[in-house]
Legacy VTK file of the C-alpha trace (Angstrom):
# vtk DataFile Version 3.0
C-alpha trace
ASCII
DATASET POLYDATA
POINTS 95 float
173.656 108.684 60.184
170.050 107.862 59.730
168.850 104.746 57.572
167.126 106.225 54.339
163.357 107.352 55.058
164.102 107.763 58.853
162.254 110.749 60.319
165.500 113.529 61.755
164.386 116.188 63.996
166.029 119.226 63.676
166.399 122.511 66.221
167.149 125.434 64.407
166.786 129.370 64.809
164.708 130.984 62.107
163.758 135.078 61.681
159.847 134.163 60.911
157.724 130.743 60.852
157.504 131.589 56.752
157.128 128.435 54.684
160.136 128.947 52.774
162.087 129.840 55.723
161.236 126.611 57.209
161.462 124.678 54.540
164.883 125.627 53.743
166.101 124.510 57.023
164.269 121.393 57.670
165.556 120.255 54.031
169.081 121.672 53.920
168.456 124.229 50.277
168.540 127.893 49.987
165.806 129.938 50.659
165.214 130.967 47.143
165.335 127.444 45.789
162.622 126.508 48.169
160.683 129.677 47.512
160.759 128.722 43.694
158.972 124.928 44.540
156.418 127.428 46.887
155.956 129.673 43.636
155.382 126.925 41.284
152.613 125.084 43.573
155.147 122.296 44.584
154.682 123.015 48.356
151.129 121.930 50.529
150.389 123.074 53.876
148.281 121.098 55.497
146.980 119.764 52.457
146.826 123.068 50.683
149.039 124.936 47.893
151.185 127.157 50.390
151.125 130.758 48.789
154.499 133.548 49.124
154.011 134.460 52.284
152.490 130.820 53.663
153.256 130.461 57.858
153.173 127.457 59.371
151.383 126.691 62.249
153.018 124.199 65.190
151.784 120.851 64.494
150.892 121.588 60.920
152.665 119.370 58.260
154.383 120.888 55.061
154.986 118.728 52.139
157.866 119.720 49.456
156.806 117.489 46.621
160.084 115.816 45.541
161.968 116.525 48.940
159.888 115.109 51.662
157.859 116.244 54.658
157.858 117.968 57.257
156.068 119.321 60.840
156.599 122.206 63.159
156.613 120.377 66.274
157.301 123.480 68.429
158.482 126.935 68.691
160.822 126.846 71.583
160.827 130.483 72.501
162.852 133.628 71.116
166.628 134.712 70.745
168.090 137.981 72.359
167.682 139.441 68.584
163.934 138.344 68.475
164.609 135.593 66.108
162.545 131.935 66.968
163.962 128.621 68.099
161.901 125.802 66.654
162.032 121.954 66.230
161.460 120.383 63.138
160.523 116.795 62.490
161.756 115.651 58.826
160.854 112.592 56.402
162.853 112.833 53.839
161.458 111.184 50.249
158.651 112.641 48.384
156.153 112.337 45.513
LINES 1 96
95 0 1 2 3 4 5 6 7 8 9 10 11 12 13 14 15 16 17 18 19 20 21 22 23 24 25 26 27 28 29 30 31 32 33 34 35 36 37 38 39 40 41 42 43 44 45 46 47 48 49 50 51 52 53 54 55 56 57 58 59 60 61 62 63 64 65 66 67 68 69 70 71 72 73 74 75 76 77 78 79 80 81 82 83 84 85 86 87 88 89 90 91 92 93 94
């Protein structure tokens, strides 16, 4: 268990480096709860309002206002069924 505010890297295997595809991973929702916060302007990339169809870039940071931050550290390759390995390095908190 990590203390509270710790950052958590996470590996997991995604279909596209979408924001809301991401996001739901690195903070453990659904895709379509995270694509709500994206719809309603509560999700930056790189400092920016992230729009539907927002990709992140390795080494750019997405915040989720009320859920925390996060950063595509790298995009470890591709699966047999052309889906991407990536790491993802968490802080959990928020505005």
């Amino acid at each position: 268990m990590t203390p509270a505010g710790a950052e958590r890297v996470v590996s997991a295997v995604v279909p596209s480096l979408r924001v809301d595809v991401l996001g739901a991973r690195a903070f453990k929702v659904s895709r379509s709860y995270f694509a709500r916060g994206v719809a309603a302007g509560n999700v930056l990339v790189g400092g920016e309002p992230a729009g539907k169809s927002a990709s992140v870039e390795p080494g750019q940071e997405v915040e989720a206002i009320g859920l925390g931050s996060f950063v595509l550290v790298t995009v470890d390759g591709a699966t047999r069924s052309d889906n991407l390995k990536v790491t993802l390095a968490v802080r959990p908190g928020g505005r």
